[in-house]
TORDO-747307 format. One line per 3 residues: number of its first residue (from 1); their letters; for each residue y, z, x of N, C-alpha, C. Coordinates in steps of 0.05 Angstrom, whole numbers. Atoms other than C-alpha are relative to their C-alpha. Layout:
<nodes>
NUM> A> Y:Z:X:Y:Z:X:Y:Z:X  ...
</nodes>
This chain:
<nodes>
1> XXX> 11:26:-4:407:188:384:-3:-14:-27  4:13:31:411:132:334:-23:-14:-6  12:13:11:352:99:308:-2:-32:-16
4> XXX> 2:29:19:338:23:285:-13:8:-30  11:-5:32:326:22:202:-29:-25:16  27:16:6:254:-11:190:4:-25:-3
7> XXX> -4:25:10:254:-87:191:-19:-10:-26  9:0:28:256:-121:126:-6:-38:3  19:24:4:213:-190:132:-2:-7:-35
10> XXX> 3:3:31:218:-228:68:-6:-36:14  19:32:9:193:-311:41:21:4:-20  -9:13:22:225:-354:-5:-21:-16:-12
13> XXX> 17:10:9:159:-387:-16:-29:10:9  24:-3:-2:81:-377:-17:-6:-1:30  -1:1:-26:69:-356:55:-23:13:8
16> XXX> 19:-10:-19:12:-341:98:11:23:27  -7:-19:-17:20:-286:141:-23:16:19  23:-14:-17:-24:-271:206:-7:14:7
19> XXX> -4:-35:-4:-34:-209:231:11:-6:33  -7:-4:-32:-20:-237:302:31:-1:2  -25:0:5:50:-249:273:13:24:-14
22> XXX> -17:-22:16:65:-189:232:13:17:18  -22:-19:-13:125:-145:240:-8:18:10  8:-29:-4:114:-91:288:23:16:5
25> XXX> -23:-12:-3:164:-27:289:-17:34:4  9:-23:-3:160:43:314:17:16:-19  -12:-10:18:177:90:255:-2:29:15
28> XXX> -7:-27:-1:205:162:261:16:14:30  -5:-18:-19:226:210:319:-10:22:12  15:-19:-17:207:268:365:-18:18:-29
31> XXX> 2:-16:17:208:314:304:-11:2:-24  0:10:30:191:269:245:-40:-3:12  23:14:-6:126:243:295:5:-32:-4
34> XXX> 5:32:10:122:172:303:-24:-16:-2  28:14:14:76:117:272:4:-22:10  -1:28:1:61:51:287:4:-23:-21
37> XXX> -8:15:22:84:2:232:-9:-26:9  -2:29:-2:59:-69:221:9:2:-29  -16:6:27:111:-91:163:-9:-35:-7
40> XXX> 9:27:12:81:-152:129:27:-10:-26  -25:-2:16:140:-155:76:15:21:-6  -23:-14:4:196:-130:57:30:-14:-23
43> XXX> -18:19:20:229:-163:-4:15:12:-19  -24:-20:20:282:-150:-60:-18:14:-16  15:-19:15:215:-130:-94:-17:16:6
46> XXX> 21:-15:-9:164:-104:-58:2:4:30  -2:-6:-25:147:-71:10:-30:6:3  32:-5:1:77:-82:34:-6:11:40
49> XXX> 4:-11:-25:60:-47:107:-27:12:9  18:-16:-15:8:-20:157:5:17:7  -4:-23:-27:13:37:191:-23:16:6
52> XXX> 16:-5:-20:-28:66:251:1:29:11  -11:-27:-16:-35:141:275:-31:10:13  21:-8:-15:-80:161:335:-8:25:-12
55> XXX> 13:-21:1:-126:211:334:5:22:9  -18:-19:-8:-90:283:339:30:-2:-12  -34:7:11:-25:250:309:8:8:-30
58> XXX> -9:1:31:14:258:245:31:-1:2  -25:-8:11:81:254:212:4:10:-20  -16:-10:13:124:290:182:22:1:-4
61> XXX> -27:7:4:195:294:167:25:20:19  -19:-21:-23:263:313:207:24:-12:-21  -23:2:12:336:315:183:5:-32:-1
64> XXX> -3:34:-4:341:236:206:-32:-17:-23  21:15:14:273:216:173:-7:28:-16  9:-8:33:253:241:101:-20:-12:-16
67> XXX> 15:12:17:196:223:74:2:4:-31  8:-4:26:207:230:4:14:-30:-4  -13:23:6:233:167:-34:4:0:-33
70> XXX> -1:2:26:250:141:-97:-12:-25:-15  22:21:-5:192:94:-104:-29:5:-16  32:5:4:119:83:-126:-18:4:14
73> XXX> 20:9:-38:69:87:-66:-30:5:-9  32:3:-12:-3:67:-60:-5:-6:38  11:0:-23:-37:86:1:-32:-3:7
76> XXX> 27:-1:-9:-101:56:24:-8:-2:17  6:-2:-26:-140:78:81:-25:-21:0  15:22:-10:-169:23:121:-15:2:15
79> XXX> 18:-8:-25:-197:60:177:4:30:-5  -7:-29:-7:-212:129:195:15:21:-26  -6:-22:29:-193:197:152:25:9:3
82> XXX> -29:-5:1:-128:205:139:18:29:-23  -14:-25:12:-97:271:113:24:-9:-12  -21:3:15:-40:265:57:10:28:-16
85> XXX> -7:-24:22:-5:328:37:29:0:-1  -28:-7:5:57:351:4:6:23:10  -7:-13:-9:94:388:46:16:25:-13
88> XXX> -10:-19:19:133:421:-17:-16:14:-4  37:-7:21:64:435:-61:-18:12:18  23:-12:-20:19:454:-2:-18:-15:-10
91> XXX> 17:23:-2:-28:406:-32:-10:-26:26  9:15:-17:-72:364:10:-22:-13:-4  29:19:17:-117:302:2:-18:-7:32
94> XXX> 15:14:-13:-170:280:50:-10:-36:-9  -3:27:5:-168:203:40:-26:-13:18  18:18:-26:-234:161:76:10:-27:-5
97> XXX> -12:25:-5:-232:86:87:-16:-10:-33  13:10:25:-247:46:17:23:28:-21  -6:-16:16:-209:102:-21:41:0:6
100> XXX> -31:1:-1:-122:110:-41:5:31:-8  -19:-19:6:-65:157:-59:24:-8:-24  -24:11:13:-23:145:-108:25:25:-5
103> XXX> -19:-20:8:41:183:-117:32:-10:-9  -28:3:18:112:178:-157:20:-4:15  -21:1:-10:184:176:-137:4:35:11
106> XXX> -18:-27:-13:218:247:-98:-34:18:3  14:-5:-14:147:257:-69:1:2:21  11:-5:-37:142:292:-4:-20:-6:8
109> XXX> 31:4:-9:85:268:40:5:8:33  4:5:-28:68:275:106:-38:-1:1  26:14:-8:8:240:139:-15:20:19
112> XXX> 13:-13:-12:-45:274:184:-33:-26:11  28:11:-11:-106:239:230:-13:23:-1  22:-21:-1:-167:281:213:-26:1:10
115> XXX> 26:2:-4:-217:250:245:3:-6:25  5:13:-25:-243:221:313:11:-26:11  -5:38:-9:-221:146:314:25:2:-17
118> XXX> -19:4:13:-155:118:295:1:-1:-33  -1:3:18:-130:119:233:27:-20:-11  -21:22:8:-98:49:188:10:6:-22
121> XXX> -16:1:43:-58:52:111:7:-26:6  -17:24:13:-47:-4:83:25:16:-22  -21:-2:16:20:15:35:17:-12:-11
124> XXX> -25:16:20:54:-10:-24:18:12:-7  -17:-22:6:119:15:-41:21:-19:-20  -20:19:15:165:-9:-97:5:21:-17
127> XXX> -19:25:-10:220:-16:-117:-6:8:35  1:8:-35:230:-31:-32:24:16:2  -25:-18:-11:282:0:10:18:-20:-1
130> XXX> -27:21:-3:327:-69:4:23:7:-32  -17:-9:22:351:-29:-62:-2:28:0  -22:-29:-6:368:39:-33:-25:21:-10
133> XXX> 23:-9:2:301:67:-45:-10:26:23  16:-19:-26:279:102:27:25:12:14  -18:-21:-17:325:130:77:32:9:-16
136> XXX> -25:-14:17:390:129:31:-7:19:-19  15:-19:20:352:157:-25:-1:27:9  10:-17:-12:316:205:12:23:25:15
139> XXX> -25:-21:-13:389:239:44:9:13:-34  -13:-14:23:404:254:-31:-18:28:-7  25:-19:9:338:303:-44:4:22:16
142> XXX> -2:-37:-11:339:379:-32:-15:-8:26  9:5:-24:317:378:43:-27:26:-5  13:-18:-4:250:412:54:1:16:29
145> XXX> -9:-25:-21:262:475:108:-25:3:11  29:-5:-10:189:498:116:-25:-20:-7  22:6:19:127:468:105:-22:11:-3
148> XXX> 30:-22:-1:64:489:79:-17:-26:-11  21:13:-7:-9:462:78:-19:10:-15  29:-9:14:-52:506:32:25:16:-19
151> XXX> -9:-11:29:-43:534:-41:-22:29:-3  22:-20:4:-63:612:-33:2:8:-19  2:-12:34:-54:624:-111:-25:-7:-4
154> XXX> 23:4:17:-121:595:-116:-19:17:14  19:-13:-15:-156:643:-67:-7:21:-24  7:-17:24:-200:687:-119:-9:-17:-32
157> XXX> 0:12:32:-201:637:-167:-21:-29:-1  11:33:-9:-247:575:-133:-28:0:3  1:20:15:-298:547:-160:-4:4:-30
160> XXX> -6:-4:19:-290:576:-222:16:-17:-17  -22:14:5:-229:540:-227:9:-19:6  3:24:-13:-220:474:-217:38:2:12
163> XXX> -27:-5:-11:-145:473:-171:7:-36:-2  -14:24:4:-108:406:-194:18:-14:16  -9:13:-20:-77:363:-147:30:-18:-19
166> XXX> -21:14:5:-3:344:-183:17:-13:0  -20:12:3:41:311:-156:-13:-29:15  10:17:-13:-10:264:-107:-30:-7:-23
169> XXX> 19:12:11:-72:223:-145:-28:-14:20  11:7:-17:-131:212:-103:-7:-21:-17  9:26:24:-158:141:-129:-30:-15:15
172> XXX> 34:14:-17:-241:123:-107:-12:-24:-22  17:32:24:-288:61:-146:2:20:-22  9:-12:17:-300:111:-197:24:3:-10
175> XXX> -28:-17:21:-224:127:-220:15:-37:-8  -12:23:13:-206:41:-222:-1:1:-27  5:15:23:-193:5:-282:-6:-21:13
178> XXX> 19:25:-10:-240:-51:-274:12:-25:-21  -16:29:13:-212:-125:-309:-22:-34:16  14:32:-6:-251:-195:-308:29:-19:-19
181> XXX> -26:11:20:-184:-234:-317:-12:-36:6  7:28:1:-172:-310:-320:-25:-1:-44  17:2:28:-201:-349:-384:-30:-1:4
184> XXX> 33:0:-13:-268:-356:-348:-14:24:8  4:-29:-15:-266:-279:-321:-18:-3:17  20:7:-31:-283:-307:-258:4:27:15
187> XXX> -16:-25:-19:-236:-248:-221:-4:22:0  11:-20:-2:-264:-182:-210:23:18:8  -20:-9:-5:-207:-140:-207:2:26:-1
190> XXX> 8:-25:2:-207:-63:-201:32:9:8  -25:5:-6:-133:-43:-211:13:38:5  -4:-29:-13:-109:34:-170:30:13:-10
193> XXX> -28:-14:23:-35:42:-212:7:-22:-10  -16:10:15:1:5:-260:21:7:-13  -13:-24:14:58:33:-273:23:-29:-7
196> XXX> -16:14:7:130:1:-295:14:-23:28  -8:13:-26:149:-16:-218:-19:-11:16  23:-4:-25:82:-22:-182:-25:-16:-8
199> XXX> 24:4:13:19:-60:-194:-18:-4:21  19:7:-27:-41:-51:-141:-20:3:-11  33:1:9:-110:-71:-147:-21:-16:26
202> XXX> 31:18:-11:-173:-101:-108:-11:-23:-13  4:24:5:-195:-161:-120:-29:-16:21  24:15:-5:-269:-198:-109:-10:-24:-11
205> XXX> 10:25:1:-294:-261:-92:-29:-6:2  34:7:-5:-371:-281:-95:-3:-27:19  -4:22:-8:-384:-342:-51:-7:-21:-18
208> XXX> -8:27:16:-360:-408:-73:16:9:-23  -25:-8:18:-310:-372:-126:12:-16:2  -34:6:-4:-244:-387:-148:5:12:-20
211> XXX> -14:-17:20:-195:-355:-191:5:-19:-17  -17:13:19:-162:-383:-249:25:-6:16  -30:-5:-12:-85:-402:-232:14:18:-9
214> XXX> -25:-33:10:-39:-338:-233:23:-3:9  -34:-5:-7:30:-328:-236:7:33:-9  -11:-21:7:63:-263:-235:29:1:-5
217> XXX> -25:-5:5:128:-227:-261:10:21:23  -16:-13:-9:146:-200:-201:-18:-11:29  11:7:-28:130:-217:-118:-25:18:3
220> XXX> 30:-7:-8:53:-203:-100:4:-11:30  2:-5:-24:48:-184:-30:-46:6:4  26:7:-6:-34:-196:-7:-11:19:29
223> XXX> 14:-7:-24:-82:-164:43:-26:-3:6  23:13:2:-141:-195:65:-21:30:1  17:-14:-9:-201:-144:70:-22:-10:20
226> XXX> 18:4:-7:-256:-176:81:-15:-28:-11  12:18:9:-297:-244:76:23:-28:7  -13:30:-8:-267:-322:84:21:1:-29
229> XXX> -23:-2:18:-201:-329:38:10:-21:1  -35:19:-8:-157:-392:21:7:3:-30  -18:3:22:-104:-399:-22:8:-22:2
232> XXX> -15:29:11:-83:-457:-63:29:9:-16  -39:-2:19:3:-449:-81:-2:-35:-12  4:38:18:-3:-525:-125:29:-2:-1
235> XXX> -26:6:-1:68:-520:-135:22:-5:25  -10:-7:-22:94:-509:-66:7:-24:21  -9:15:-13:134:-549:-20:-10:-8:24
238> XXX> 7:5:-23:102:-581:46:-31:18:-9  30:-11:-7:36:-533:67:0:17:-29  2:-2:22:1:-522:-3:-33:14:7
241> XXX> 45:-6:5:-77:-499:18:1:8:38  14:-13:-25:-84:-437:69:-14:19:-3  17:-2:-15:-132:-409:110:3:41:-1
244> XXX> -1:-14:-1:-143:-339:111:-20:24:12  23:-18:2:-180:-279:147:3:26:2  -1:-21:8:-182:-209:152:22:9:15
247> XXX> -27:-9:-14:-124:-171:165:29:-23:-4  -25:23:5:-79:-233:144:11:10:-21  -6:3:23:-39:-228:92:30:-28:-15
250> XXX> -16:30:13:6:-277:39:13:17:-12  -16:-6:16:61:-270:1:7:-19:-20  -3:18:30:78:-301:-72:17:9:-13
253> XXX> -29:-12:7:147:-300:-92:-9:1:-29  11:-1:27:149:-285:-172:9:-25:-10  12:25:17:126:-340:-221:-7:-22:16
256> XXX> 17:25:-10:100:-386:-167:-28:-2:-9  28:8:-7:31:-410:-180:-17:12:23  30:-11:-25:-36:-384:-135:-19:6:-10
259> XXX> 38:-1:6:-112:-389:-137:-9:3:35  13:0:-26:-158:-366:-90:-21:-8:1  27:19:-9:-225:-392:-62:-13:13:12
262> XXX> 22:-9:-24:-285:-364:-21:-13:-21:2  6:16:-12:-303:-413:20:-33:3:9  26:-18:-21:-360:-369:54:-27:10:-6
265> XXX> 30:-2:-2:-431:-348:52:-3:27:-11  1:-29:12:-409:-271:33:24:8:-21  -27:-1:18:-360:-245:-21:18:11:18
268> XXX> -34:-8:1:-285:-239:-15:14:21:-6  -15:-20:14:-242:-181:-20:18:3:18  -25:-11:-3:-174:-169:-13:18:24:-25
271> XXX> -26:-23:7:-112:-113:-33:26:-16:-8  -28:-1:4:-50:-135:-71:15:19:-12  -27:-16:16:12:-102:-92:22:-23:-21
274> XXX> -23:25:15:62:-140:-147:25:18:-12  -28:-25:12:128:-106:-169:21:-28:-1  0:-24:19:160:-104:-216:-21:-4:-16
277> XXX> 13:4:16:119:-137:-269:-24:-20:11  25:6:-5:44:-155:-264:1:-28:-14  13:23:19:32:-204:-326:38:-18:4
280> XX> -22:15:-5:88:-266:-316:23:12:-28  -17:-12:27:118:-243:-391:11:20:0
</nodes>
């Protein structure tokens, strides 16, 4: 049986994106497990996504689907406890909601629901699969045969010894780099990797905020969290000043202009991703 590839949703300009509109797609197979996908983009730079796995569920990988890639990935859980282990490493993270994952390129993962109630990720992934990143990639990499779930070299040795988690990065408030950008350091910014391809961070609004105007060097993909959100694109053709609420997200192709606003009575917080480059330079 053949499978549809993942749809790749992309903008040529500063776009609002609802959640009643986002892409939905069913990822994987009998063997791999399947997930629910809401794909919010999918551009030459970045790949910003949901995905959904009931309670009892998980994926993992089959000869057709491979989770490893040749990519960047932040994973933040939105709901519910979500299990992240390498199926190579036997490593395994327990992830709650408010808390990420960060992990490298020719990382194995597979997901796990660990709790009672559904479980959401938000996920950034860059470079994207529109440059050969995910499923082509992924056919090149030693196939994993077995998997495993626990590391018994450390049995005898715990808590003596602290057992290091290498190839996955758990990321909570306490591991950000924190940033008050803008010339005013209105923007409260708390940033989860920065690497050469990848730039994700959190971002808080107080009510009545606004940001400075930002431009980036590479497409910033958006995800609302929580609180009243608009964005002002000043440069932008036709609709220039939207509306935003939770679960929405925007997209900002690179070096356009954007400021945001809290409109509202409580602070603002949203999740972006930007790839390749953060600062416009």
């Amino acid at each position: 049986m053949s499978y549809a590839p993942s749809p790749r949703p992309t903008f040529d300009r500063p776009t609002r994106i609802p959640f009643s509109q986002v892409t939905r797609h069913l990822w994987g197979d009998p063997e791999a497990g399947q997930v629910d996908d809401w794909i919010y983009v999918s551009s030459g730079r970045i790949h910003q996504l949901v995905f959904g796995l009931a309670p009892g569920r998980a994926f993992r990988h089959s000869p057709e689907f491979r989770t490893v890639f040749g990519a960047d990935e932040v994973l933040y859980v939105l709901e519910g406890e979500f299990g992240c282990a390498n199926p190579e490493t036997g490593e395994v993270l327990l992830v709650k909601p408010g808390e990420a994952v960060f992990f490298r390129k020719d990382t194995w993962h597979h997901g796990f629901n660990l709790g009672t109630t559904p479980v959401k990720v938000l996920e950034f992934f860059a470079p994207p699969p529109s440059t050969g990143t995910s499923g082509a990639y992924a056919r090149t990499r030693p196939y994993v045969e077995r998997s495993r779930y626990e590391r018994d070299e450390w049995l005898g040795r715990l808590p003596m010894e602290r057992a290091p988690c290498t190839t996955m990065t758990p990321l909570r408030d306490a591991d950000l780099h924190w940033r008050l950008e803008g010339e005013r350091q209105s923007l409260l910014v708390g940033l989860y990797a920065a690497t050469e391809h990848l730039t994700v961070g959190r971002a808080r609004l107080l009510p009545g905020q606004q940001s400075d105007i930002m431009r980036h060097g590479g497409d910033c993909g958006l995800y609302q969290l929580s609180g009243q959100l608009n964005v002002l694109a000043p440069e932008a053709e036709g609709q220039r000043w939207f509306d935003l609420e939770p679960r929405d997200g925007f997209f900002v192709p690179a070096g356009a202009p954007w400021q945001v606003h809290n409109p509202g009575a409580t602070p603002a917080e949203y999740l972006f991703g930007v790839a390749p480059r953060y600062r416009p330079d």
